[in-house]
C-alpha positions as CSV (number, residue, x, y, z in Angstrom):
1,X,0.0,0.0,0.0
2,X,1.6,3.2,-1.0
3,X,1.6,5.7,1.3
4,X,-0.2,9.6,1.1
5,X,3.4,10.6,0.8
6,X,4.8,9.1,-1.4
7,X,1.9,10.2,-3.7
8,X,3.2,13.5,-3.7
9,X,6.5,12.3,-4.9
10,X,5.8,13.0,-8.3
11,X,4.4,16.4,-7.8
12,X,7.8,17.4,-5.6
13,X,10.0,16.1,-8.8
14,X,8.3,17.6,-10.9
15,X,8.7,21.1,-9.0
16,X,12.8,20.7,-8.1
17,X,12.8,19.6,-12.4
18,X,11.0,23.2,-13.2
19,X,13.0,25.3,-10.5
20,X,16.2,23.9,-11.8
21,X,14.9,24.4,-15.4
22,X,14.9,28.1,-14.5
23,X,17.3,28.6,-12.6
24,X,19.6,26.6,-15.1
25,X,18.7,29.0,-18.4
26,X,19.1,31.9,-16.1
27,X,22.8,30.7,-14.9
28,X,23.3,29.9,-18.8
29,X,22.3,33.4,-20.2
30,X,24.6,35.1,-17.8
31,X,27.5,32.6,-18.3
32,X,27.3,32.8,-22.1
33,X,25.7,36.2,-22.6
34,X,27.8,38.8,-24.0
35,X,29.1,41.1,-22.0
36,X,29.6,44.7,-23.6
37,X,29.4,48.0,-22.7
38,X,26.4,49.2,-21.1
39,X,25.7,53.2,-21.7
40,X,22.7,54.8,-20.2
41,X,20.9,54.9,-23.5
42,X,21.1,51.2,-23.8
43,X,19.5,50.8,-20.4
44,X,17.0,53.7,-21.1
45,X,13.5,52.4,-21.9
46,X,12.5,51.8,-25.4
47,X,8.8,52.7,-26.3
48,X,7.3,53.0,-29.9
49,X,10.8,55.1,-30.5
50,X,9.8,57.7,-28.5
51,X,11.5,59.3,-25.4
52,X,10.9,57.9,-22.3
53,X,9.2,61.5,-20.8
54,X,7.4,62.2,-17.3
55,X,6.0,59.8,-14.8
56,X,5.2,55.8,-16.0
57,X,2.2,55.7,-13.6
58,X,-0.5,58.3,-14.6
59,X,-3.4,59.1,-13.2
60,X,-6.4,58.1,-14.7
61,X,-9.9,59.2,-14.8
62,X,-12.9,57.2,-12.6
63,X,-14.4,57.2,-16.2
64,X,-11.4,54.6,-17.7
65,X,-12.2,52.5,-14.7
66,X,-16.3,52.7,-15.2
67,X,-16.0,51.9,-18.9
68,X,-13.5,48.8,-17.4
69,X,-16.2,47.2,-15.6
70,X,-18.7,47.5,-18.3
71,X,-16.4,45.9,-20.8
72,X,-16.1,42.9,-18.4
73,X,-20.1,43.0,-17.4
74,X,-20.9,42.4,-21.1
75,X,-18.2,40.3,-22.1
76,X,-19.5,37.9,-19.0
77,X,-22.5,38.3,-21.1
78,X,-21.5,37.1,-24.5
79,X,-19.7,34.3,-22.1
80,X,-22.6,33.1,-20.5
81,X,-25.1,33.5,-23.1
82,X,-23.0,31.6,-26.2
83,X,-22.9,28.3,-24.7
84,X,-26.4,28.4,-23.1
85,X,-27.6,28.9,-27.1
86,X,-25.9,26.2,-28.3
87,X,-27.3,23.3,-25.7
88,X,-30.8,25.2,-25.1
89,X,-33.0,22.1,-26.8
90,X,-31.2,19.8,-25.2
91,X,-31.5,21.3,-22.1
92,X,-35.3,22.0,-22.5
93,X,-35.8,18.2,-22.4
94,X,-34.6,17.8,-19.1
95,X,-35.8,20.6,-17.1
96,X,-37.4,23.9,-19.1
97,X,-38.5,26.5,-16.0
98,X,-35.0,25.7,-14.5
99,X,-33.5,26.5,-18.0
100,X,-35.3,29.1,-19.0
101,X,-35.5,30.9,-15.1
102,X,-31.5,30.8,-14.9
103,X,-31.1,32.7,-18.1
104,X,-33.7,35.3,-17.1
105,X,-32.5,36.0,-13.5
106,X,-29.2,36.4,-15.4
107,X,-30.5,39.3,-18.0
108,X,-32.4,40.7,-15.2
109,X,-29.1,41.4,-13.5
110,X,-27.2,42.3,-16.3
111,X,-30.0,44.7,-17.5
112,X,-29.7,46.3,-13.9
113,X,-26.5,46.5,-14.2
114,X,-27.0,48.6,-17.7
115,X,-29.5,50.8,-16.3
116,X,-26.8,51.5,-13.2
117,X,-24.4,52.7,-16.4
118,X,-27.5,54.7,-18.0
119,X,-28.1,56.3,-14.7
120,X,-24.1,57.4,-14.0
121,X,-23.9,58.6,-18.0
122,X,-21.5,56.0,-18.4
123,X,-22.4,55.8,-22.0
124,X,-21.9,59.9,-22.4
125,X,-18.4,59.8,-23.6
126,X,-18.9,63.8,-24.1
127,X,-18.5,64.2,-20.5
């Protein structure tokens, strides 16, 4: 009988395999990375060509942060919805009110949600 263990044996060679993985590439790329001279521009950070200027983190608006959440309210939608559409006759054999009640207490809490987002003019991008 093995042991509960020993079951994990697997598991803690499999970890010590990855962790020397990494730490093995790392120790390579140093040992056979070229070494040249570093300047201050080489170390500088490159984006889209342009001079690195000002702060990295800016402040953003409440709006960014508003239009955020609605991205990720009605892409839960599209989520939810695509594979209830596929199976819906099949799950209409087994058990329609159960089916069909699931899918409207979901839209009536996403359309809540929307009318949260009418009500805050989170749609008025003129503001």
């Amino acid at each position: 009988m093995i042991s509960q263990l020993q079951q994990y044996l697997p598991v803690l060679i499999f970890l010590l395999v990855a962790v020397g993985f990494a730490g093995g590439t790392l120790a390579f790329s140093v040992i056979a990375g070229k070494t040249g001279r570093r300047t201050k521009v080489k170390d500088s950070a490159y984006e889209c060509g342009m001079l690195p200027e000002g702060h990295g983190s800016a402040r953003l608006s409440v709006k960014f942060y508003l239009v955020a959440l609605l991205f990720v309210l009605f892409d839960i939608e599209v989520v939810f919805m695509y594979p209830w559409a596929v199976t819906y006759r099949e799950m209409l054999k087994t058990d329609a009110a159960l089916v069909l009640g699931g899918m409207l207490s979901f839209l009536g809490i996403l359309f809540a949600g929307y009318l949260y987002a009418l009500r805050k003019r989170a749609f008025d991008w003129k503001r």
